[in-house]
C-alpha positions in Angstrom: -44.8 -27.5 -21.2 -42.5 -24.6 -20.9 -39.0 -24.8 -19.5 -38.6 -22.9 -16.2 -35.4 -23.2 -15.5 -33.0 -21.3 -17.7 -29.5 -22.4 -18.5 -27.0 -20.2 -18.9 -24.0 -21.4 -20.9 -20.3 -19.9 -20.6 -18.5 -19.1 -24.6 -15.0 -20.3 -25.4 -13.1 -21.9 -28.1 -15.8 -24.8 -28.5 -19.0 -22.2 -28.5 -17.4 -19.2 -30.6 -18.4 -20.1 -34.0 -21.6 -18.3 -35.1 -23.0 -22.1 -36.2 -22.0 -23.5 -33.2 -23.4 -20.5 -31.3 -27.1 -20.5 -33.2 -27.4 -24.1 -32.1 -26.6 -23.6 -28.5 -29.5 -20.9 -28.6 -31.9 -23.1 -30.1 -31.2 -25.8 -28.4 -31.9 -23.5 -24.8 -29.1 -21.3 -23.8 -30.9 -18.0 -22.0 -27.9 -16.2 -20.9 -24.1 -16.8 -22.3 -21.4 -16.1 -19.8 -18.2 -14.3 -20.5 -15.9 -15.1 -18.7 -13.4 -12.5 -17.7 -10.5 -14.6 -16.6 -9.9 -15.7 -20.3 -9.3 -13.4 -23.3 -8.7 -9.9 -24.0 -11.3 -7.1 -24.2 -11.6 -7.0 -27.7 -12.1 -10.6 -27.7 -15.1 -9.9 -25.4 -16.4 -7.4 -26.8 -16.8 -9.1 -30.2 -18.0 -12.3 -28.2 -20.7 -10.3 -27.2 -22.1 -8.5 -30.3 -21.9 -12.0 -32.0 -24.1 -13.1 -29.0 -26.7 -10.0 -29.6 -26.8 -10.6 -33.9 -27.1 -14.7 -33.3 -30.3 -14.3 -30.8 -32.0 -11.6 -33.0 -31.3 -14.0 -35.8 -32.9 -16.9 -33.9 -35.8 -14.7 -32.6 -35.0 -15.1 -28.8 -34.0 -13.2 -25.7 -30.5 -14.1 -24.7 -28.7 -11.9 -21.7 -25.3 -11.6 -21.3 -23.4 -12.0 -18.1 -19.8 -10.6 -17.5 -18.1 -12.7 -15.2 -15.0 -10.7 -13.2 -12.0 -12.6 -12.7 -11.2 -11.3 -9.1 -8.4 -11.7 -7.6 -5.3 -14.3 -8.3 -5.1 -16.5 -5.5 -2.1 -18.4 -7.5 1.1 -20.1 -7.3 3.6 -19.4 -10.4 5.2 -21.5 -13.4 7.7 -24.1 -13.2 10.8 -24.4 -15.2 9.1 -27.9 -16.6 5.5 -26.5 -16.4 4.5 -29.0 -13.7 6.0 -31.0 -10.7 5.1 -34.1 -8.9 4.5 -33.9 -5.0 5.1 -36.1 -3.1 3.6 -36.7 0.4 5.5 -36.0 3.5 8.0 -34.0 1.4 9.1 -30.2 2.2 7.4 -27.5 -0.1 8.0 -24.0 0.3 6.0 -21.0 -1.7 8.1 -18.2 -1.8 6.7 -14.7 -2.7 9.8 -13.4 -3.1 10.9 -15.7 -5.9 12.1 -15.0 -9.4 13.2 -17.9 -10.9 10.8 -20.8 -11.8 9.5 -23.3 -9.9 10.7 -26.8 -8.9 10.3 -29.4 -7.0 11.5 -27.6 -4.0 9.3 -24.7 -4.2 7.6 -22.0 -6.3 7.2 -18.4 -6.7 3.3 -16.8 -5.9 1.2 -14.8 -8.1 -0.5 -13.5 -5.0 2.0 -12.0 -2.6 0.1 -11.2 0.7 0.2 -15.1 0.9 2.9 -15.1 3.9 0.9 -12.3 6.2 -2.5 -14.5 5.3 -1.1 -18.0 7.2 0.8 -19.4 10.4 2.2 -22.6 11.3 -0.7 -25.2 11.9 -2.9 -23.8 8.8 -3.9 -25.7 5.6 -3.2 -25.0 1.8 -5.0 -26.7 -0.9 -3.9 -25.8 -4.4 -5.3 -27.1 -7.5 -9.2 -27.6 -6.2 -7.9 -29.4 -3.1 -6.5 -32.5 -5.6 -3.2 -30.9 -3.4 -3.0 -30.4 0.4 -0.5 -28.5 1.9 0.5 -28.3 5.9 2.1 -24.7 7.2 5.3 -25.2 9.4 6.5 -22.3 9.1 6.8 -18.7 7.8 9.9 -16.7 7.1 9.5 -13.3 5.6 8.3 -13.9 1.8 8.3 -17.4 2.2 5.8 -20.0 3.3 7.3 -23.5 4.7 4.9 -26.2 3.8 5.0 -30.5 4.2 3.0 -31.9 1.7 0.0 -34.4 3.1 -1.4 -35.2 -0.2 0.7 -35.1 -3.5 0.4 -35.3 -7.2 0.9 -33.1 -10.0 0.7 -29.0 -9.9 1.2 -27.3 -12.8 1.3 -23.9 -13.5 -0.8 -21.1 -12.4 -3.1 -23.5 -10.1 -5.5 -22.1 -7.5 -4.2 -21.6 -4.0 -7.1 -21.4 -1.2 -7.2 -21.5 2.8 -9.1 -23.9 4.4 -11.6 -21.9 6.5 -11.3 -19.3 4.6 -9.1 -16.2 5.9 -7.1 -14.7 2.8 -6.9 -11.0 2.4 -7.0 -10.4 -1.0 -9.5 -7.8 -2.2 -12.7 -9.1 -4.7 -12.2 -6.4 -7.4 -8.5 -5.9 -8.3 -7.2 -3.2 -11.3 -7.9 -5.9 -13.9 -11.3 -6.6 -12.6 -11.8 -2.5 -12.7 -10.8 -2.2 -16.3 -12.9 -4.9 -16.8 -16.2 -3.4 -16.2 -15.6 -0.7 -18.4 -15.5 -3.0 -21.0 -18.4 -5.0 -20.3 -20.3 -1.6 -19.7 -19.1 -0.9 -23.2 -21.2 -3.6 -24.8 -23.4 -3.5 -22.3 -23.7 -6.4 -20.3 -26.6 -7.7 -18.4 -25.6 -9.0 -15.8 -22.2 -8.7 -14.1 -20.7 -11.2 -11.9 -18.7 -10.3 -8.9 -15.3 -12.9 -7.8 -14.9 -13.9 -4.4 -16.9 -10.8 -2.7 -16.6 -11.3 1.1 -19.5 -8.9 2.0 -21.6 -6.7 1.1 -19.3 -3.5 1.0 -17.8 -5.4 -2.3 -20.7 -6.0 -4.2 -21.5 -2.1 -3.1 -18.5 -0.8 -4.7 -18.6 -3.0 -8.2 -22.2 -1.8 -8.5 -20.7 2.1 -7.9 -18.0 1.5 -10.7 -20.4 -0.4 -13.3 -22.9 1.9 -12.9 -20.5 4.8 -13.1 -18.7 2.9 -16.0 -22.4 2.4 -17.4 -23.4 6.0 -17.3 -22.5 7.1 -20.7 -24.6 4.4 -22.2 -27.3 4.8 -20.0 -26.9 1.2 -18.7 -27.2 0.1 -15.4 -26.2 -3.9 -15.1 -28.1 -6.3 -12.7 -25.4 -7.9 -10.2 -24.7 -11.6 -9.4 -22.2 -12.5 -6.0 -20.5 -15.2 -6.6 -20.2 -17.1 -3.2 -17.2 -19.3 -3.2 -15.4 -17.9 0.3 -16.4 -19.2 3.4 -16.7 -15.6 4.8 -19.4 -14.8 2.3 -21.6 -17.5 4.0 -21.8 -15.9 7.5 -22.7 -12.5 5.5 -24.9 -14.5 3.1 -28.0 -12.0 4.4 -26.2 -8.7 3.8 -24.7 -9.6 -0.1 -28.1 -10.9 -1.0 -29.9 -7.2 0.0 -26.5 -5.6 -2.0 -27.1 -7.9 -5.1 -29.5 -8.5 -7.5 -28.6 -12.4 -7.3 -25.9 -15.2 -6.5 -24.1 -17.7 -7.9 -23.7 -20.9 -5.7 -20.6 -21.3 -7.1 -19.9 -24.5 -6.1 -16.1 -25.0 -7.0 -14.0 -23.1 -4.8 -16.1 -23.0 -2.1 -16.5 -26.6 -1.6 -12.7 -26.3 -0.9 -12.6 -23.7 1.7 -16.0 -25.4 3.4 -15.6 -29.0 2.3 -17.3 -31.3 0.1 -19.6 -32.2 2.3 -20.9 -29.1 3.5 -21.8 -28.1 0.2 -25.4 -29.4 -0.5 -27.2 -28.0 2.3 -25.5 -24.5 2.0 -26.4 -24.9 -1.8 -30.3 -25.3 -0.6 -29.8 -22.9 2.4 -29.0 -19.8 -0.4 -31.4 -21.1 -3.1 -34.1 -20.9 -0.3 -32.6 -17.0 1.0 -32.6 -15.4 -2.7 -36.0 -16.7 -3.2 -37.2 -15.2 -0.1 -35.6 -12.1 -0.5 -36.9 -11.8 -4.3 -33.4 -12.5 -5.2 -32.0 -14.5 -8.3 -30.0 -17.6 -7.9 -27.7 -19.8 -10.3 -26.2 -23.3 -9.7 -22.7 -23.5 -11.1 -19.9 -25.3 -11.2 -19.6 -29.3 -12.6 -22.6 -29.7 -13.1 -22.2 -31.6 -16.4 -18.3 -32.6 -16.1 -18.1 -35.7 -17.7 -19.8 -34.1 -20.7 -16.7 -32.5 -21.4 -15.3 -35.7 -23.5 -18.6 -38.1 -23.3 -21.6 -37.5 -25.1 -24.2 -38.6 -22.7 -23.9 -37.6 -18.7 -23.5 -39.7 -15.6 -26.8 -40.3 -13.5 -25.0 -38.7 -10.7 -24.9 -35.2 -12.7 -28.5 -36.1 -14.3 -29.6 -36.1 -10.4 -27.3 -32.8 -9.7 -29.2 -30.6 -12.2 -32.6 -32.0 -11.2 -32.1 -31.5 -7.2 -30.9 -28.3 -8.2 -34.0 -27.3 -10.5 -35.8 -29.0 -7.6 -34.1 -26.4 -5.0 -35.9 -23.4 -6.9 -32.8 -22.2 -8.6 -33.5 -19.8 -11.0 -30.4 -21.2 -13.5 -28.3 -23.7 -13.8 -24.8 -23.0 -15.2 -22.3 -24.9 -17.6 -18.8 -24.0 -17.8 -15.6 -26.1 -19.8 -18.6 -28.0 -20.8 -19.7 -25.9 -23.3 -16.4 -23.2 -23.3 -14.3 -26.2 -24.0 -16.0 -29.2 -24.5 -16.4 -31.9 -27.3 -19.8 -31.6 -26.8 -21.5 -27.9 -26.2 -24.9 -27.9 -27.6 -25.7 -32.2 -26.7 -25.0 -30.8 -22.9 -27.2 -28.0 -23.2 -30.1 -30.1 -24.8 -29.3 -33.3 -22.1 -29.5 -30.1 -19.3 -32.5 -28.8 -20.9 -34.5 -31.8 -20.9 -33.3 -33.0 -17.1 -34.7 -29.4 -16.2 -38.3 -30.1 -18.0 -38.6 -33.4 -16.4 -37.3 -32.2 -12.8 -40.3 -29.2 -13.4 -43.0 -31.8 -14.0 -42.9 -33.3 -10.1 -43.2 -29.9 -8.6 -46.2 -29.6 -6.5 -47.5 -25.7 -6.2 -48.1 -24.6 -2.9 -49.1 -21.3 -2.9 -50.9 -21.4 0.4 -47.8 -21.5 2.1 -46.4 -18.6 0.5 -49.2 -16.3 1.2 -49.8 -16.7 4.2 -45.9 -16.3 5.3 -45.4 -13.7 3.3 -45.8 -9.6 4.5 -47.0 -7.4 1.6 -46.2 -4.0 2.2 -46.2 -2.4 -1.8 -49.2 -2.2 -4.1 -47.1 -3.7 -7.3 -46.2 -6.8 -4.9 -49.4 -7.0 -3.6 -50.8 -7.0 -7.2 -48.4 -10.0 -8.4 -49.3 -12.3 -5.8 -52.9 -12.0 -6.7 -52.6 -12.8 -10.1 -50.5 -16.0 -9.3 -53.3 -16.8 -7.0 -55.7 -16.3 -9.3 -54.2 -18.0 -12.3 -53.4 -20.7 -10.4 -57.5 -21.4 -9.0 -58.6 -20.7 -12.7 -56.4 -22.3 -14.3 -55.2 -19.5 -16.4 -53.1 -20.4 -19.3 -50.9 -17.5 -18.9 -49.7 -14.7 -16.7 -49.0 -11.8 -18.3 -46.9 -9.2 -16.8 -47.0 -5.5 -18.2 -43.3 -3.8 -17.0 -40.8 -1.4 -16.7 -38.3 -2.7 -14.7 -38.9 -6.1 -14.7 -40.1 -6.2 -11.4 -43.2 -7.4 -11.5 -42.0 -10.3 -13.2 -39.8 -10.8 -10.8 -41.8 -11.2 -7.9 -44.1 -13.9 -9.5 -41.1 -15.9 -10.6 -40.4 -16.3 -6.8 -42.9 -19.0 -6.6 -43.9 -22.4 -8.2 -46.6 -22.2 -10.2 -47.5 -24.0 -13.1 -48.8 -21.1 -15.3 -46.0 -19.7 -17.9 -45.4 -15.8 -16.9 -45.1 -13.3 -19.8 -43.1 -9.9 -19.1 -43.7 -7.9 -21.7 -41.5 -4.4 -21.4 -40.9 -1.8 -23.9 -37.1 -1.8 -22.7 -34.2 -4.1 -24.3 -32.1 -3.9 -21.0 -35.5 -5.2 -19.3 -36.5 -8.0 -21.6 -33.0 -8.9 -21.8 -32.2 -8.9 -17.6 -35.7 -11.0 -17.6 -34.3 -13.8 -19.4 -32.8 -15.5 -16.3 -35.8 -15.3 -14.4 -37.1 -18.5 -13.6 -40.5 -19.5 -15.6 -40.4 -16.4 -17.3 -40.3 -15.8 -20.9 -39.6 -11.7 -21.6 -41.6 -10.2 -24.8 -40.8 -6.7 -26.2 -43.7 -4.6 -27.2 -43.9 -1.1 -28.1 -44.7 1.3 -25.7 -48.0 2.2 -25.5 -49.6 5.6 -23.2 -53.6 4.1 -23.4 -54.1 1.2 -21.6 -56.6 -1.0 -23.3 -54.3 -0.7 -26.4 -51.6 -1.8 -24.2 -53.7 -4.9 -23.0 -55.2 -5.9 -26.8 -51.5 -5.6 -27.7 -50.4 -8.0 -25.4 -52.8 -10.7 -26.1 -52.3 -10.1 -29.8 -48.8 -11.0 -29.2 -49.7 -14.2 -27.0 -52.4 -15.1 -29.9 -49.4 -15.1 -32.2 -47.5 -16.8 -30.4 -49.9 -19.9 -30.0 -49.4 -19.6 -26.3 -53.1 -18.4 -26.5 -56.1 -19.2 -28.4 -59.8 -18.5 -28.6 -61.8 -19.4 -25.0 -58.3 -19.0 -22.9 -58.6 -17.3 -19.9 -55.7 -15.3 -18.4 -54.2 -13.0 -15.8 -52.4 -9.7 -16.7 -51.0 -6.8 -14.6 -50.1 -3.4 -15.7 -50.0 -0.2 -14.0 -51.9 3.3 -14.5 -51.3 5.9 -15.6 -48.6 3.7 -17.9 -45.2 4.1 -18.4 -43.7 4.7 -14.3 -41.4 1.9 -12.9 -43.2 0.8 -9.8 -46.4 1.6 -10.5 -48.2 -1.8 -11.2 -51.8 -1.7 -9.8 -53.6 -3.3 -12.0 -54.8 -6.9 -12.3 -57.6 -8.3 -14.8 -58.5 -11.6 -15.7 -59.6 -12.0 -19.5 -60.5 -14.5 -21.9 -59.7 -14.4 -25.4 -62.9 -13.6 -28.0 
């Protein structure tokens, strides 16, 4: 059986060695995240041809995602590096401040902190391990009373709960940034704390204006950690290409417990809108330092798989961790188990469903009719990706084959779920194009003599869109 789910895993000190990297792609990394927050351009940019040599090395499509910073939503150093709060004590973050921090108080890497609050409101710094009351604002400074303490060092997080900061999602680093990841062109790009959809318009204008001289246009994934993204969930979806349930920073704006539903909620939106979703954040924490995980992140990564995600995401566990490719096989094989208890219901899906394009139209047929003949394999002949797309928005136990002429489409259709992405050459005759791509399955021993199986394609060949074919064959 063959893995659905893909698993995208993020580089850092742990994954950077070519070794280290080859066996995080055999043992099931799809896409490799770099993330932006970390690292200078240069570093990135070598990051990712490494990434592109190591896949065609190990024979595999691997995307690359650029993951923005946004912006920084952050207290400053302290003199010691760290201080101990303690509850019911007075705190005050002071935008105006020069000199390190202390136990007193602390300086603020984000400034428009004293116009974003009033007296009443509540801080949480450091993931919400820190909770901070507002008594009081005056001019640069923000008056606080601890209500739970412990140790902040420098730099930590600062977030509102309820949501309500100002701050803008694409800042002049985040800017500068796409240009470099349009300069090695990356796959996928992946927006910080957008709020709405007007944000995840204007980082697709700059990448694709950044993009233009390469001829690249990136796919892009909202990150959805503010609690105003959730009301505008709807809007960011039809301005994206796919989200990121990231998992972290909006649990502390919404609260733990709010999490898992909303997590299901947008798994269930980006599949209905043929959108692309990734679980992030924790899901493999302990595997940071241990070499197995807990049950509790075991069942995290299957519910997840079991949601529909399309990925599921490591971070420090693979960027930093003494473990990177044992949490990437442990993820891989939850995911395969999690896939084998999926009931298809296709039924459902037609019959809800409103098809007004030939090319969709086309692709739910042949999941249909793969799924009654028990087809061994789909095969999707694309352009864009598309195609592929679409079928990937439903369960079915039938492995789906794009097969695309383009790298930036093979590549992008690496973190669709249950599909592997093939290049081929291009070909203007289309029974060449179709004895082509079941020579390629043949080879592949996905296919053997007496399979039957479902492929799409469109004609005349060769125009994005244009899918209006479907025929069922069985190999001589």
């Amino acid at each position: 059986m063959t893995r659905a789910t893909k698993i995208v895993a993020t580089l850092g000190p742990a994954s950077s060695d070519p070794e280290v990297l080859e066996r995080l792609l055999r043992a099931g990394v799809d896409v490799v995240r770099l993330n932006f927050s970390h690292g200078k351009a240069q570093d990135h940019i070598d990051r990712a041809l490494l990434v592109r040599r190591i896949a065609e090395k190990v024979g595999k499509t691997v995307a690359i995602m650029a993951d923005l910073q946004g912006p920084k939503i952050r207290v400053g150093k302290f003199a010691e590096g760290k201080v101990e709060l303690v509850n019911g004590e007075r705190f005050v973050l002071d935008g105006a401040r020069t000199e390190l921090g202390a136990i007193d108080g602390v300086g603020l890497d984000y400034k428009e902190l004293p116009r974003d609050v009033k007296p009443g409101d509540t801080l949480l710094l450091n993931d919400g391990l820190i909770v901070l009351k507002v008594e009081a604002v005056r001019g640069e400074q923000v008056h606080t009373i601890v209500k739970v303490g412990g140790e902040l060092s420098n730099n930590k997080g600062i977030n509102k709960q309820g949501g309500g900061l100002t701050a803008p999602a694409l800042t002049a680093k985040d800017m500068e940034d796409i240009k470099t990841a349009m300069a090695f062109q990356a796959d996928y790009l992946a927006v910080s704390f957008p709020k709405n959809a007007t944000d995840m318009e204007m980082a697709r204008q700059l990448a694709n204006v950044a993009g233009e001289p390469y001829k690249h246009k990136p796919a892009m994934i909202a990150k959805i950690e503010r609690s105003e993204a959730i009301p505008q969930l709807e809007s960011i979806l039809r301005a994206s290409d796919g989200i990121m349930v990231a998992r972290g920073d909006l649990a502390v704006e919404v609260g733990n417990a709010t999490v898992p539903a909303l997590q299901k909620k947008m798994i269930r939106m980006a599949r209905a809108m043929d959108k692309l979703a990734i679980t992030a954040t924790q899901m493999m924490e302990s595997m940071i330092v241990n070499p197995v995980p807990t049950r509790a992140e075991v069942s995290d990564v299957a519910n997840a798989v079991l949601d529909g995600t399309d990925a599921v995401m490591l971070s420090a566990e693979t960027a930093a961790g003494k473990y990177p490719v044992e949490t990437v096989e442990q993820m891989a094989a939850i995911a395969l188990e999690a896939e084998r208890a999926e009931e298809v219901e296709l039924k459902d899906d037609f019959m809800q469903r409103h098809l007004g394009r030939i090319d969709q139209s086309i692709a739910m047929g042949a999941l249909f009719t793969a799924h009654h003949l028990g087809c061994k394999a789909i095969i999707a002949l694309t352009e864009s990706g598309s195609t592929a797309l679409w079928m990937s928005r439903h369960n079915i136990n039938v492995p789906i084959f794009g097969l695309t002429h383009k790298h930036n489409s093979e590549r992008r259709m690496a973190l669709f779920r249950n599909v592997q992405p093939l290049l081929m050459p291009m070909h203007n005759d289309r029974d060449t194009a179709l004895a082509d791509a079941e020579a390629a399955l043949v080879a592949r021993g996905v296919l053997m003599p007496g399979d039957t199986y479902a492929i799409t394609c469109g004609e005349p060949m060769g125009y994005p869109g244009g899918t209006n074919m479907l025929k069922v064959c069985r190999v001589a």
